[in-house]
C-alpha positions, 0 to 999 in steps of 0.5 A: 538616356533610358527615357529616350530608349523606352520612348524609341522602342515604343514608336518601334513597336507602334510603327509595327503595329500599323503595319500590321494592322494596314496590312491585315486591311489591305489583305482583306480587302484585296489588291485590286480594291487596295489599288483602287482606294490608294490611288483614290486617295493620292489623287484626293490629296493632289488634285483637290487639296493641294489646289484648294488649300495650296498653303497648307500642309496635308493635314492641315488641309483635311483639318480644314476641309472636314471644318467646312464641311462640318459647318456646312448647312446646305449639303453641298461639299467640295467633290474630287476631280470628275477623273476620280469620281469616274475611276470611283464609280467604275471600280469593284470598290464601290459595290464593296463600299455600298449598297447600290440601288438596283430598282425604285418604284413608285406606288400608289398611296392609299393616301392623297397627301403621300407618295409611297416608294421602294427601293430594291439595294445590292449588296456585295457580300465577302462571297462575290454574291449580290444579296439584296434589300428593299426598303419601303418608305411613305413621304409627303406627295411629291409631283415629279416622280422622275425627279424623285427617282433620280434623287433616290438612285444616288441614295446608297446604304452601308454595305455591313455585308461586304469586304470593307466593313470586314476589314474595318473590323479586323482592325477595329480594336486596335483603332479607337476612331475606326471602332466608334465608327463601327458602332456608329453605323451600327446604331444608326446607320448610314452616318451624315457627312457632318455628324461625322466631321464633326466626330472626327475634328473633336477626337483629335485624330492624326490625319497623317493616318492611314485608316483616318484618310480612308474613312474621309475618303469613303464616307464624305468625299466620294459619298453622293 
């Protein structure tokens, strides 16, 4: 019986605490954002997983969409509905999520075997402000630069300035998965979609979790 007690008084006290933790997120964030990444996340589960997986559970539905594409070679993966990909690239959300390209260039290379490029990145930051970076890069000669532009206009960058780093934060150190997330990007950057698969179906995660689906959602499932 005392057993039983101290196990129900642990669960108690770790639902409080996702509470609050889930609630210290979505008040950085914001509610229109909250609004946008709840609703962003119901339409992923109902219009995508449940027709895709049809005879699985919720989780185990993301268990075995995060394997395929863990396995995947090409760098092509299962995309939302067009309706939620829109209501995506329409909202605040994005500009939190991301750094945008905001121009590209092609410049002339000193050398014949290379094309040399920039592109110029907005960042919202925790203000309301854009600030912006330009990162430069040299590549093997391309012929289609329109192609190339193209390409790099669905390039994004982490947004580190932004509310949804922010809030990541503010509840890293009670979320193990959400902290080596953190470190993970902050070491290398902009993670690729099967790296972190592959992190995230090794650690084991609930993926009934409110901050694990968020992180799909942001990281793999909307990430062109």
């Amino acid at each position: 019986m005392k057993i039983l007690k101290n196990l129900i008084i642990l669960l108690l006290l770790c639902s409080c605490s996702n509470k609050s933790e889930i609630a210290e997120f979505e008040n950085t964030l914001g509610k229109e954002n909250i609004e946008s990444l709840n609703s962003l996340v119901i339409d992923f589960e109902t219009t995508f997983l449940k027709k895709k997986y049809p005879n699985s559970s919720t989780e185990k539905a993301y268990v075995k969409y995060l394997t395929e594409i863990e396995s995947d070679m090409n760098g092509i993966w299962g995309r939302p509905s067009k309706k939620s990909i829109g209501k995506f690239n329409n909202s605040q959300l994005k500009n939190i999520v991301y750094g945008i390209p905001d121009s590209i260039w092609v410049i002339n290379s000193p050398y014949k075997s290379r094309t040399e490029y920039r592109v110029r990145r907005k960042y919202l930051n925790i203000k309301g402000e854009y600030d912006f970076g330009t990162l430069e890069a040299s590549i093997p000669k391309v012929n289609n630069e329109d192609s190339l532009i193209a390409t790099l206009e669905n390039h994004y960058d982490i947004n580190y300035f932004g509310k949804y780093i922010k809030a990541l934060k503010g509840v890293s150190k009670k979320n193990k998965f959400v902290e080596e997330y953190l470190e993970m990007i902050q070491d290398g950057g902009m993670l690729d979609h099967r790296l972190l698969a592959y992190k995230m179906l090794i650690a084991d995660l609930d993926f009934d979790n409110y901050f694990t689906k968020r992180l799909i959602l942001t990281e793999i499932v909307h990430r062109i």
